[in-house]
Backbone bond lengths (Angstrom), bond angles and torsions (degrees), N, CA, C in turn:
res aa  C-N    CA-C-N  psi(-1)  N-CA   C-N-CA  omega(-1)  CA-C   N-CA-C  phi
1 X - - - 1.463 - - 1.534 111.43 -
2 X 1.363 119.45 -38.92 1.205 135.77 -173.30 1.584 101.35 -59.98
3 X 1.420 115.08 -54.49 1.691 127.31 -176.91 1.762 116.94 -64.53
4 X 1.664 106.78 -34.07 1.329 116.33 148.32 1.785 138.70 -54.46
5 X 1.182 99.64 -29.69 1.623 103.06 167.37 1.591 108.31 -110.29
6 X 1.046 122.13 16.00 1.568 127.72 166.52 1.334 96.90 -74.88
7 X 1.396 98.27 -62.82 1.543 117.24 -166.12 1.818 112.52 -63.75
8 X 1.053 107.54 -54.38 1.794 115.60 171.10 1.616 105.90 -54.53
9 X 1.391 138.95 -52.77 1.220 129.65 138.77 1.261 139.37 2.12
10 X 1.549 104.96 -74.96 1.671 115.39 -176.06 1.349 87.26 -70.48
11 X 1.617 126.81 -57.08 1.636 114.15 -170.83 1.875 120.15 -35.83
12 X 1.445 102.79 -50.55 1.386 105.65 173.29 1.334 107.35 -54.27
13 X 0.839 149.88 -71.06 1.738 159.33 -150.69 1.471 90.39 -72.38
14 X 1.263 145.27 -41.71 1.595 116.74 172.50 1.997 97.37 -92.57
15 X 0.897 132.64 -23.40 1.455 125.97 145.98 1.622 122.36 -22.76
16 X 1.047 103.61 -29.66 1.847 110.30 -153.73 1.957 80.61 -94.83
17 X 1.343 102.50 -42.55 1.483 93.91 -166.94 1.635 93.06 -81.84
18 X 0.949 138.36 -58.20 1.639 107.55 173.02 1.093 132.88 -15.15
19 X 1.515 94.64 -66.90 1.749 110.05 175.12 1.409 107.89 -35.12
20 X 1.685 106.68 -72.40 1.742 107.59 -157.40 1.514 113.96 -48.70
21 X 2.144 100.49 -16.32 2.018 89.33 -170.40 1.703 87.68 -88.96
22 X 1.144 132.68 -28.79 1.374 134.66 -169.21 1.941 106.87 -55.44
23 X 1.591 107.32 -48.73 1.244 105.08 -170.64 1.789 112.41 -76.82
24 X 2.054 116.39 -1.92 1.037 112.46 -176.13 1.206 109.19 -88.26
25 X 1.790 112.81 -10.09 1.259 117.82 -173.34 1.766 99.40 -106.13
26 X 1.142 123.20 -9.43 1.248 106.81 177.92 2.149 113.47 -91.08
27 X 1.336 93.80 -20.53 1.211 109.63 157.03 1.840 114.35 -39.89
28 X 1.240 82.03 -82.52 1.838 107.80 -169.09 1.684 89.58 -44.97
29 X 1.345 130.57 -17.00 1.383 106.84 -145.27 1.876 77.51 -104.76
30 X 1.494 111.02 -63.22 1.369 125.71 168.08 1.728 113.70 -21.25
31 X 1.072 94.84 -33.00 2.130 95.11 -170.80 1.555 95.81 -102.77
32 X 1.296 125.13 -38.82 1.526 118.25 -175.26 1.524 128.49 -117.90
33 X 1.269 101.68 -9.85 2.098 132.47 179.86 1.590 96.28 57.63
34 X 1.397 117.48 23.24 1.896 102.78 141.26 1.409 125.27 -119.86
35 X 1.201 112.11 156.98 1.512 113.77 -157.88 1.558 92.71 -92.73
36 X 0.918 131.62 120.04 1.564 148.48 171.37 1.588 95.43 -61.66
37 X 1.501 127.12 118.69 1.341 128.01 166.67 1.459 102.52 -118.70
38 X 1.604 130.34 21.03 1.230 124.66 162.96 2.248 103.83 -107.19
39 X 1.140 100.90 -10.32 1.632 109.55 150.14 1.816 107.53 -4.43
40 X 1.310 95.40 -91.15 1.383 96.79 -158.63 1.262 115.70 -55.65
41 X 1.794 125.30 -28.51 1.083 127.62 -152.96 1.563 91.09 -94.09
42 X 1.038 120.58 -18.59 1.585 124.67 -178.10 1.715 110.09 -93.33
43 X 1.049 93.49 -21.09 1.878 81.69 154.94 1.765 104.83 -96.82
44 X 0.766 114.88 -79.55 1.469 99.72 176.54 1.496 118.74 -6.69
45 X 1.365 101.20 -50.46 2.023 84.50 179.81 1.453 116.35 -81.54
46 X 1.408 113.70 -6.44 1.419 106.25 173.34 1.303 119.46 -106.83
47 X 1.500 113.02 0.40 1.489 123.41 150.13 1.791 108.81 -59.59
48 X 1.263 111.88 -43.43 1.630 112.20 -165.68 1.555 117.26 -87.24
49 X 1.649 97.50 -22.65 1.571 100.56 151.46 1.777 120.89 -63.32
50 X 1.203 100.12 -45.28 1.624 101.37 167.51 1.498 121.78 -52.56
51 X 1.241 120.54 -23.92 1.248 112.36 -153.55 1.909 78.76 -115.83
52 X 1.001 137.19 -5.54 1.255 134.67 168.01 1.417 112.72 -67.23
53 X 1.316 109.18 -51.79 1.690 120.77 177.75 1.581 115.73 -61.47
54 X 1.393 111.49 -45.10 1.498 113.64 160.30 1.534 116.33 -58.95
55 X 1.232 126.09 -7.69 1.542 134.07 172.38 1.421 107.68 -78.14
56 X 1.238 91.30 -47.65 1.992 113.50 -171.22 1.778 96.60 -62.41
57 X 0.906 120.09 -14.63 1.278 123.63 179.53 1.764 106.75 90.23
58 X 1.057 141.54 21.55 1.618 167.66 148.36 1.672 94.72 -37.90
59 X 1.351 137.09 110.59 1.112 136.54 153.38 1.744 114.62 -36.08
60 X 1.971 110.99 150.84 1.454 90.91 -156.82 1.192 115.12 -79.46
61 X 2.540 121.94 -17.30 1.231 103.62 157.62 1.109 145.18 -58.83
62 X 1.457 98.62 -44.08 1.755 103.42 173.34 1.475 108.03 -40.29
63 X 1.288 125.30 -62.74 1.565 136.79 178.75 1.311 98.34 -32.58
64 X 1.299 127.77 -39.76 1.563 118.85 -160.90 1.308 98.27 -89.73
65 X 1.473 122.46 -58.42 1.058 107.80 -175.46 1.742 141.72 -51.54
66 X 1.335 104.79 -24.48 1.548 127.87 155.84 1.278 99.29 -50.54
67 X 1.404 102.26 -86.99 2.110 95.92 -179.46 1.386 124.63 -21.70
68 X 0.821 95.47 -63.99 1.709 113.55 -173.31 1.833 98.99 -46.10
69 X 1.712 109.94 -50.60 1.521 109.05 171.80 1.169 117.82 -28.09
70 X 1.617 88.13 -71.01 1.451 126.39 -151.17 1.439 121.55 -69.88
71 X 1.857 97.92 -11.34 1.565 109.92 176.09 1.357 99.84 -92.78
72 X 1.645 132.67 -52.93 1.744 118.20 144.07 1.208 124.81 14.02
73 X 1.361 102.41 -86.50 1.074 115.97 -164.28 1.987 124.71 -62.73
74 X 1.830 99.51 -42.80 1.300 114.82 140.63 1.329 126.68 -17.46
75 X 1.712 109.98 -83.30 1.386 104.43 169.06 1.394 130.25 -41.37
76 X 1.217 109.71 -50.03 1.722 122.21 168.14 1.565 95.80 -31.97
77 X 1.470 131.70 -76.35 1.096 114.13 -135.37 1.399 106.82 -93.84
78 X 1.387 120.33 -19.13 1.706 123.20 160.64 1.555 100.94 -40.30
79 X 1.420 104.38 -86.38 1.630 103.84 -179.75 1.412 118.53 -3.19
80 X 2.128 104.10 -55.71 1.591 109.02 -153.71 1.470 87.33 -74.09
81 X 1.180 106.33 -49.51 1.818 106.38 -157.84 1.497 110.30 -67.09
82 X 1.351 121.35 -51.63 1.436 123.75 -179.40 1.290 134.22 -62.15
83 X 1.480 92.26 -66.11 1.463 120.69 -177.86 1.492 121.85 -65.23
84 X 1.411 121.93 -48.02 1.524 128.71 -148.69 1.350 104.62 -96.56
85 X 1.547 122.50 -38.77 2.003 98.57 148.53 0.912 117.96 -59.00
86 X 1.261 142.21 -2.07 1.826 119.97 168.93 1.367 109.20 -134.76
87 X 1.789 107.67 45.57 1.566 113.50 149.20 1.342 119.79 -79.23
88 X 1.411 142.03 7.17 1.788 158.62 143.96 1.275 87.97 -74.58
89 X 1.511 158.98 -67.43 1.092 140.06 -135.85 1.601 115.42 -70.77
90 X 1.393 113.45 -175.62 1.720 115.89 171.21 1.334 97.89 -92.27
91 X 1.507 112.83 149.76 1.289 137.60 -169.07 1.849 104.27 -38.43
92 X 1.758 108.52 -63.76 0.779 117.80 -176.70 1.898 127.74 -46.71
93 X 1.295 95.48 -23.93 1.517 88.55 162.77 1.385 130.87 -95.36
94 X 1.098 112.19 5.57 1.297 127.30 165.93 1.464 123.84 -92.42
95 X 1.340 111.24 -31.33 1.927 128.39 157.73 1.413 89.72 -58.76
96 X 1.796 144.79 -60.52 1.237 118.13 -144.67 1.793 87.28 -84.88
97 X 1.247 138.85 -27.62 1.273 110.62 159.31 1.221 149.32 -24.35
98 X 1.341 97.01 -59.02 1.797 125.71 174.28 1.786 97.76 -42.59
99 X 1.340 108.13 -62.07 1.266 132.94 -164.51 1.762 111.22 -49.33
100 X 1.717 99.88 -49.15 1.327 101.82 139.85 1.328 150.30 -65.02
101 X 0.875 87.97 -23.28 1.954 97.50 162.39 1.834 109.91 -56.31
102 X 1.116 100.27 -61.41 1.873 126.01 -176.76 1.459 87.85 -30.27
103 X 2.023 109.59 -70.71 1.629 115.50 -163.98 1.704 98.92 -54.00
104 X 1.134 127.47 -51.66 1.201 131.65 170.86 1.187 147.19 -8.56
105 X 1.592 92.97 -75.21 1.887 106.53 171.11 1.752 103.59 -80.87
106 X 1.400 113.16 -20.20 1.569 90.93 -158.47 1.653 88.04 -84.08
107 X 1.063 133.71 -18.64 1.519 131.84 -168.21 1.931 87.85 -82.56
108 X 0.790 142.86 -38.62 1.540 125.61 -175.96 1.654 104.63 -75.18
109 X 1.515 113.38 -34.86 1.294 116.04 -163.46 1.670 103.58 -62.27
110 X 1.382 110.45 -35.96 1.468 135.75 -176.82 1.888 96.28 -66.23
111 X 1.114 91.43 -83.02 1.357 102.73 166.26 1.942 130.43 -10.18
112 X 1.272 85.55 -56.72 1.805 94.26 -169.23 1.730 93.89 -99.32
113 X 1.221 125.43 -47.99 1.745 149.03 -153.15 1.789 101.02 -86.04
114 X 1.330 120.26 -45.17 1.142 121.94 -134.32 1.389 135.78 48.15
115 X 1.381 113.70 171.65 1.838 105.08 -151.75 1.754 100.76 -83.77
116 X 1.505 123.60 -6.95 1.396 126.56 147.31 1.452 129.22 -29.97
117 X 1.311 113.70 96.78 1.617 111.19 172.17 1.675 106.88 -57.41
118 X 1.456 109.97 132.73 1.401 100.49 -159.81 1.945 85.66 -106.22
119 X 1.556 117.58 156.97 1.546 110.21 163.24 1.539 131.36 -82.28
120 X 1.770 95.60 109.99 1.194 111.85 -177.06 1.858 111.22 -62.61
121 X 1.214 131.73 113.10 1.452 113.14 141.58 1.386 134.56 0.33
122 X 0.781 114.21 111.87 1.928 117.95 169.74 1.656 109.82 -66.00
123 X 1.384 114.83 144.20 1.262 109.45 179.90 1.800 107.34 -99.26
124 X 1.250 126.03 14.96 0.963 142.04 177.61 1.559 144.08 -133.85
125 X 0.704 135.36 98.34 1.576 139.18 179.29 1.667 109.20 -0.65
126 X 1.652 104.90 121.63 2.235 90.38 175.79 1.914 82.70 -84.35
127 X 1.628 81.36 168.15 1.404 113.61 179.46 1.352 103.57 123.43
128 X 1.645 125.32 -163.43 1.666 136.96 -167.45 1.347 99.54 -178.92
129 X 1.189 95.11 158.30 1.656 123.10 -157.05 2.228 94.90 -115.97
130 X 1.279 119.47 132.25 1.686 97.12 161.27 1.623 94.99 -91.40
131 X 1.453 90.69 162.36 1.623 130.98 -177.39 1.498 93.60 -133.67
132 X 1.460 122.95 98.89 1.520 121.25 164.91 1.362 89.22 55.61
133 X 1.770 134.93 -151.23 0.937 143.35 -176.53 1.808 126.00 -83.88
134 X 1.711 110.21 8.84 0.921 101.18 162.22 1.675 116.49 -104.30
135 X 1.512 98.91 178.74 1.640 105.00 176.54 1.144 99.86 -113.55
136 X 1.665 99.75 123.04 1.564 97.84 171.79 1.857 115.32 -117.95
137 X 1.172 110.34 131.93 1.639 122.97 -171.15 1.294 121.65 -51.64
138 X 1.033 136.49 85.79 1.513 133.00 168.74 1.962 116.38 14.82
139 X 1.630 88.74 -61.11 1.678 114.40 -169.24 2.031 105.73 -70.81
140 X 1.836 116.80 -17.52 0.829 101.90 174.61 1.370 111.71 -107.63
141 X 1.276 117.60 -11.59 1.375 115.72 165.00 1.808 112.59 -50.76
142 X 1.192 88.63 -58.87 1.962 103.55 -177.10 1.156 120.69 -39.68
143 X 1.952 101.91 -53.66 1.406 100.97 166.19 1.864 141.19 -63.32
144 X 1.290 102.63 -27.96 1.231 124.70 146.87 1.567 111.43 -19.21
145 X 1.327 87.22 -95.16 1.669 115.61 175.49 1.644 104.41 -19.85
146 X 1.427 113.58 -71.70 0.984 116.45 -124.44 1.688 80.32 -91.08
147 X 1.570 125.42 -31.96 1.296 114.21 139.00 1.444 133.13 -18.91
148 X 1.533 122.81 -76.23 1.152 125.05 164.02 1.635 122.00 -14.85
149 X 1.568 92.47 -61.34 1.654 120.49 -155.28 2.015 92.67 -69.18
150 X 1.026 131.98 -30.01 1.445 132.97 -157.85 1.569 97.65 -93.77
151 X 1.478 115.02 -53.26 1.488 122.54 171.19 1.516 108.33 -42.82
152 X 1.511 116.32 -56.91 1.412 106.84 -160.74 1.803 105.71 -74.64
153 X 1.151 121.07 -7.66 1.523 130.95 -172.82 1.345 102.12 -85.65
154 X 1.565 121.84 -60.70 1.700 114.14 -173.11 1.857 96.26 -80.67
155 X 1.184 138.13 -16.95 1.172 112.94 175.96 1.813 110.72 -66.39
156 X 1.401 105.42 -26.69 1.268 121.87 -165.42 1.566 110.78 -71.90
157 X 1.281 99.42 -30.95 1.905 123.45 -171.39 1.540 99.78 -86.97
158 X 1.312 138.50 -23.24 1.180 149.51 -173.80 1.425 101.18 -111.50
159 X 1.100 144.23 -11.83 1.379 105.54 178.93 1.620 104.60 -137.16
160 X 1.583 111.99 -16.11 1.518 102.45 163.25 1.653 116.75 -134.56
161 X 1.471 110.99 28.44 1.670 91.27 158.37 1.537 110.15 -118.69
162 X 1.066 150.86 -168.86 1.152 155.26 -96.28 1.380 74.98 -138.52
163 X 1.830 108.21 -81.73 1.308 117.43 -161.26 1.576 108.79 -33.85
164 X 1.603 115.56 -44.89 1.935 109.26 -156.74 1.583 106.25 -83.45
165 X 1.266 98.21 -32.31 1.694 95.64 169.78 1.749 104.30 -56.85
166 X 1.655 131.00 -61.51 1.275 102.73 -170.62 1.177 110.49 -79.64
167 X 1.531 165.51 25.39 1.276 165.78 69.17 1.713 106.69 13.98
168 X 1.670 118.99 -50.72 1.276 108.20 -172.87 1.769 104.24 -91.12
169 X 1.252 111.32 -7.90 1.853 111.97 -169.61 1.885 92.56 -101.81
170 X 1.562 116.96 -19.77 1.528 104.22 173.51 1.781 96.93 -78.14
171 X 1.233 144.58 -1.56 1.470 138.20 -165.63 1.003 90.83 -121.84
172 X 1.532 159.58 -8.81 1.169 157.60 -123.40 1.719 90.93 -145.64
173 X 1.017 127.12 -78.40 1.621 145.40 163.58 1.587 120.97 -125.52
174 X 0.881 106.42 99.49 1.182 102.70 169.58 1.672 130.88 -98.65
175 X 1.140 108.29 12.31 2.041 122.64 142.69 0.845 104.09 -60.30
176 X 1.402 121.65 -78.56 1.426 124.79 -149.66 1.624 100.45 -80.08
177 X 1.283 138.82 -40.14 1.243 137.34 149.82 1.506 114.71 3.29
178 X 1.581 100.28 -65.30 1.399 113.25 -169.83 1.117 127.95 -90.72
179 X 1.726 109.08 8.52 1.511 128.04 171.97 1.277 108.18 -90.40
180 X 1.470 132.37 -17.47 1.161 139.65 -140.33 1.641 82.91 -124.70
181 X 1.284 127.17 1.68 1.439 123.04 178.75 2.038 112.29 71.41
182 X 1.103 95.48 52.71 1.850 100.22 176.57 1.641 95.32 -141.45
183 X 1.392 60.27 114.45 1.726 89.07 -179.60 2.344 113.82 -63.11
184 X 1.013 107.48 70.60 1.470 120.45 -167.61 1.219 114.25 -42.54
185 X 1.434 132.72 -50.93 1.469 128.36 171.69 1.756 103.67 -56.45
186 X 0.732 116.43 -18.47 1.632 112.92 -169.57 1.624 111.14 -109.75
187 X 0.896 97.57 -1.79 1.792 117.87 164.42 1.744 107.86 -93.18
188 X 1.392 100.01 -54.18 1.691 92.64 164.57 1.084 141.15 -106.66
189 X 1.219 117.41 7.18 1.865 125.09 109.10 1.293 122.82 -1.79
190 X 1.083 130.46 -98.66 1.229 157.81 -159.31 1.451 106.44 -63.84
191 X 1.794 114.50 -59.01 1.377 125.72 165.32 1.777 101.98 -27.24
192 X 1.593 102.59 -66.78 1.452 113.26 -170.86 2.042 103.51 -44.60
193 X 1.239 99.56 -57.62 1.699 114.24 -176.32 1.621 103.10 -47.14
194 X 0.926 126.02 -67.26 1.641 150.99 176.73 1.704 99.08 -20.20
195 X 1.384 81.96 -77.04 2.000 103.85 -176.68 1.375 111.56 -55.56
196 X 1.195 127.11 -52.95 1.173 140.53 159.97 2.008 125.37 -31.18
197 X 0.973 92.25 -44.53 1.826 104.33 170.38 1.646 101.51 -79.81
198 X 1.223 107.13 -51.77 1.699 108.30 -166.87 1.623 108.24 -65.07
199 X 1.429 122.38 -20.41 1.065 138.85 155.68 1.421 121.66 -56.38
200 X 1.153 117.36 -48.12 1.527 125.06 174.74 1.819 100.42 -72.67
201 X 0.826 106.63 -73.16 1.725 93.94 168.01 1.252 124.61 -21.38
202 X 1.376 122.95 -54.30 1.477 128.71 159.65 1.212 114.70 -18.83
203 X 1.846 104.34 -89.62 0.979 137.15 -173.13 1.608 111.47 -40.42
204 X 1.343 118.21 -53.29 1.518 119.30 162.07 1.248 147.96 -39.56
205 X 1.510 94.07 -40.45 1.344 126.95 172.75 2.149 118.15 -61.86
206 X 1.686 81.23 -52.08 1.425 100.00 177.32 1.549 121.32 -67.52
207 X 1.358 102.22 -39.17 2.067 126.70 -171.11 1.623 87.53 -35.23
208 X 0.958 120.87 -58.24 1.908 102.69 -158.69 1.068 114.50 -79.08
209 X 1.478 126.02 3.80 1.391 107.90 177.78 1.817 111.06 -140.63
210 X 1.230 103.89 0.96 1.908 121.26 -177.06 1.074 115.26 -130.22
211 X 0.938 94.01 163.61 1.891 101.68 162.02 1.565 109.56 -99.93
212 X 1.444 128.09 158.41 1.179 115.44 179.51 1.419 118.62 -91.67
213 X 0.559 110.69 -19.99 1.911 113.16 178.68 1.464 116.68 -55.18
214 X 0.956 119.12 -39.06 1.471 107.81 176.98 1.679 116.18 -84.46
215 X 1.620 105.14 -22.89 1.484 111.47 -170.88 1.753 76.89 -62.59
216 X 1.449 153.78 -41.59 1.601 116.37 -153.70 1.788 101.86 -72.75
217 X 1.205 114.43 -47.31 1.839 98.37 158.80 1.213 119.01 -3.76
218 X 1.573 103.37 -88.44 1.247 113.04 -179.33 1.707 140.67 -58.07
219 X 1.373 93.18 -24.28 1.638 108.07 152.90 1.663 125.16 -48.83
220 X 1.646 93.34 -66.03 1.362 112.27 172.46 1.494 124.88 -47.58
221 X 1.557 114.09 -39.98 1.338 144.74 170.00 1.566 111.75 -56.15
222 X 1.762 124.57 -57.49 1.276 121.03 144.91 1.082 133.37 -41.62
223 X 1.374 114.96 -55.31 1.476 109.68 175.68 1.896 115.28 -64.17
224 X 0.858 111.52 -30.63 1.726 107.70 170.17 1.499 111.84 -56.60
225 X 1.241 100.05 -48.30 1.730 100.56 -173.02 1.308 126.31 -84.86
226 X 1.531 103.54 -39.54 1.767 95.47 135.07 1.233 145.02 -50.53
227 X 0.643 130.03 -48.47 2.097 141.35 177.94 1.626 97.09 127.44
228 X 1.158 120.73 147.76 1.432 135.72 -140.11 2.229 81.59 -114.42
229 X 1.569 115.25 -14.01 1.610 104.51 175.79 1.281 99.22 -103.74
230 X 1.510 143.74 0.84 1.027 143.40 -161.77 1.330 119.01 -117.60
231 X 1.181 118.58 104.75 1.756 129.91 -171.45 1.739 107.11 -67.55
232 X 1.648 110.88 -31.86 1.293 123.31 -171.77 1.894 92.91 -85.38
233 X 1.472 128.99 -59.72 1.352 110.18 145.60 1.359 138.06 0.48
234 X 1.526 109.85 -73.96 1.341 106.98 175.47 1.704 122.72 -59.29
235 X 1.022 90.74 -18.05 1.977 90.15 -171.09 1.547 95.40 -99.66
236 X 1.341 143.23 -34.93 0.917 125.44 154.71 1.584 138.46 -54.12
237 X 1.515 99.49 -30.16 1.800 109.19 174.43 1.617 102.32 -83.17
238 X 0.920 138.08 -14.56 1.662 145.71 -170.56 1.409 99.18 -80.85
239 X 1.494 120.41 -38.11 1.530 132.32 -177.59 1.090 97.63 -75.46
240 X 0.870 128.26 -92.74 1.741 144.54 153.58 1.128 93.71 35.25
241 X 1.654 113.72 -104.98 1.000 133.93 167.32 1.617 131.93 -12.69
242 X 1.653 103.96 -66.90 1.567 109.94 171.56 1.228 108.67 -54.05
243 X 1.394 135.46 -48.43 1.103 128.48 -176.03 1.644 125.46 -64.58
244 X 1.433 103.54 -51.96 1.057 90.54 174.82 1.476 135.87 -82.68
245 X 1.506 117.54 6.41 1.495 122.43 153.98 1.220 120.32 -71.56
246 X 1.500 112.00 -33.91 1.599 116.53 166.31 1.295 109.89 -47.63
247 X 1.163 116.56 -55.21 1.688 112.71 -173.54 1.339 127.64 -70.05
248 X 1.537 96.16 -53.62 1.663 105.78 155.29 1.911 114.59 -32.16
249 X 1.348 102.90 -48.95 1.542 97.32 -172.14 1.414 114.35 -65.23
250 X 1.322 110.40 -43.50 1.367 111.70 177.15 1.749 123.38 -87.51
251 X 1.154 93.67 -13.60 1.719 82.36 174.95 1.146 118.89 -105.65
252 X 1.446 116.32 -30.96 1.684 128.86 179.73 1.814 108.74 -82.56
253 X 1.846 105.78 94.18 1.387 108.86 -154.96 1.819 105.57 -57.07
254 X 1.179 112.34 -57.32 1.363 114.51 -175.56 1.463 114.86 -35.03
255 X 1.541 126.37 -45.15 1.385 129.86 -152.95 1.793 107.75 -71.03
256 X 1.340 124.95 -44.74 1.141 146.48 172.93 1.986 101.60 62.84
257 X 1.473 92.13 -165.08 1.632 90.46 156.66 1.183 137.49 -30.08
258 X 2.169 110.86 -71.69 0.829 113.73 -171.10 2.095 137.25 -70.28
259 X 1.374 90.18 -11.48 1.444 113.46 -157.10 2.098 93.97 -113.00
260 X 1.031 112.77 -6.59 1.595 123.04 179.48 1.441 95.08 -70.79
261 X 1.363 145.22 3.45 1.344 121.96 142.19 1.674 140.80 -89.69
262 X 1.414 81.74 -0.76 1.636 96.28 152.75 1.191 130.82 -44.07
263 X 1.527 115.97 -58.12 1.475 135.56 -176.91 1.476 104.68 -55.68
264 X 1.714 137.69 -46.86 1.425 114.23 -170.12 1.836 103.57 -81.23
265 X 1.508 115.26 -14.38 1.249 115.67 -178.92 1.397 125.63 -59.47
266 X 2.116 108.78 -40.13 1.509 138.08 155.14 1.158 95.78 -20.34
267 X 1.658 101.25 -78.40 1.937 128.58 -139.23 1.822 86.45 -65.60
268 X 1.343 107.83 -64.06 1.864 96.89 165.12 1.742 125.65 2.58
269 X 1.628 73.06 -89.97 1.913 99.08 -151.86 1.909 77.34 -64.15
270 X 1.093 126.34 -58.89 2.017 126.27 -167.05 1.901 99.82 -39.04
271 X 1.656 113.07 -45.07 1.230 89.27 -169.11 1.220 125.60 -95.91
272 X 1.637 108.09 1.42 1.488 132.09 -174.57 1.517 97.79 -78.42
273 X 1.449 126.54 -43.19 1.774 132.49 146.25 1.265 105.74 -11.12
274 X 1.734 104.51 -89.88 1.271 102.94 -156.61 1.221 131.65 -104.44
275 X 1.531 102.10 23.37 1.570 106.87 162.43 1.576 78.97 176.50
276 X 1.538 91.29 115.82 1.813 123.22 178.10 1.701 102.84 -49.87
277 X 1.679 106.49 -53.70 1.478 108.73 -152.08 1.492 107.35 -85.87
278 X 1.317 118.33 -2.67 1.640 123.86 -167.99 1.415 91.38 101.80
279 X 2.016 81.95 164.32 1.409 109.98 167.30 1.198 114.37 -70.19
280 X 1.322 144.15 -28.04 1.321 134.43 151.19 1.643 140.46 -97.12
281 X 1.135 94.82 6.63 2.018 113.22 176.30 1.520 105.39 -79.46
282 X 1.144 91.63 146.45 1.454 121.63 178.05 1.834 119.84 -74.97
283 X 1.306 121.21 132.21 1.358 111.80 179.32 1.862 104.48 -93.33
284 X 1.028 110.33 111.94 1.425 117.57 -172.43 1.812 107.29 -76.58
285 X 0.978 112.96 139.43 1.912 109.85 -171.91 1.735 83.42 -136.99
286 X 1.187 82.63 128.20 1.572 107.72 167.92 2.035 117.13 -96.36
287 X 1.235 126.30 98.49 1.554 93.41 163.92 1.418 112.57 -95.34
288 X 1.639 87.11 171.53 1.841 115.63 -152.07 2.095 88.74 -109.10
């Protein structure tokens, strides 16, 4: 039992980092209704700008806190440059954008970084704490936390300040949006800015122990099984997920390391079965 909540444990704690890239993409999707698939690669480069400044000899908050700007500001200008001539267009050309984005950042990241995962800093103290008879890691407690701490902020930004309500009525309609005096490019602006930081958090979180490229899978993978309108979704499908690859890895002998991304692909296609929109998405009804 003891080796069972070791394992459900570590699953949560790389869970949490799913989640945080899941809720940057359920964001982006919530403020503008396209799913950003250049996400991951755009935190990733502002993870490696972070970890540049800690090179520069930049203490590692200060470093973060710049990032975190500087990934802001990032989003800002994707939005301007990418996105906002082809807010008239159909969705779909704006997904193969995104898509360009992906080729994009990872070719500069290569570019400036080389294709060397370089060692990120931990944002947390090594060592572990016991809990009853398990050991739990300093670094997954934190992430937890700092999980916790991001959920209760965009639920908070979405459902009682001013700003997240018109963020969800510029993605919702944005005619009538703009009859009502909400300024819509500047609602998904910000959406873009928003997602964009929470992304770099991800990415930070993950740097010491992954590579990032596959965590957007697994982002994407949360956000499916969560519901793609649901911020509380995403942090629940991010768990989901971590956990149950954890287990999958260790109990399902054949799958091992390499083949342990099978398991969130299962949990996927199983919940896309029995309920298309996620366990927490909304079924939207249109009348005619």
């Amino acid at each position: 039992m003891t080796l069972f909540l070791q394992i459900v444990l570590s699953g949560l704690a790389t869970g949490a980092i799913y989640a945080a890239l899941a809720l940057a993409l359920v964001l982006i999707f919530r403020a503008t209704n396209v799913v950003n698939f250049g996400q991951g690669e755009m935190a990733t480069f502002s993870a490696y700008c972070t970890w540049q400044l800690c090179l520069w000899g930049l203490p590692l908050w200060l470093s973060l806190a710049i990032g975190l700007a500087g990934s802001f500001v990032l989003g800002i200008l994707a939005f301007r440059v990418f996105v906002r001539p082809l807010l008239a267009a159909p969705v779909e050309a704006t997904v193969v954008v995104t898509l360009g984005m992906f080729v994009l950042f990872q070719a500069m990241v290569t570019w400036l970084w080389g294709a060397e995962q370089k060692p990120f800093p931990s944002l947390f103290p090594e060592g572990s704490f016991s809990l009853g008879e398990v050991q739990v890691l300093a670094s997954s407690a934190g992430t937890l936390l700092i999980l916790i701490v991001l959920a209760a902020a965009i639920a908070s930004l979405f459902a009682v300040t001013r700003l997240g309500l018109s963020m969800r009525a510029a993605a919702f309609d944005r005619v009538r949006s703009v009859l009502v005096g909400i300024n819509v490019e500047r609602m998904l602006m910000l959406g873009w800015g928003f997602a964009a930081a929470i992304g770099m958090i991800a990415a930070v979180l993950v740097a010491p122990r992954l590579l990032m490229t596959p965590i957007l899978f697994y982002g994407l993978a949360a956000a499916t099984v969560g519901g793609w309108d649901s911020p509380l979704g995403a942090i629940a499908g991010g768990l989901l997920v971590g956990v149950s690859e954890s287990l999958g890895a260790n109990y399902i002998g054949f799958l091992g390391a390499d083949m342990r991304i099978a398991v969130p692909i299962g949990l996927t296609l199983f919940v896309l079965l029995v309920k298309p929109v996620g366990l927490f998405g909304s079924q939207k009804v249109t009348k005619l």
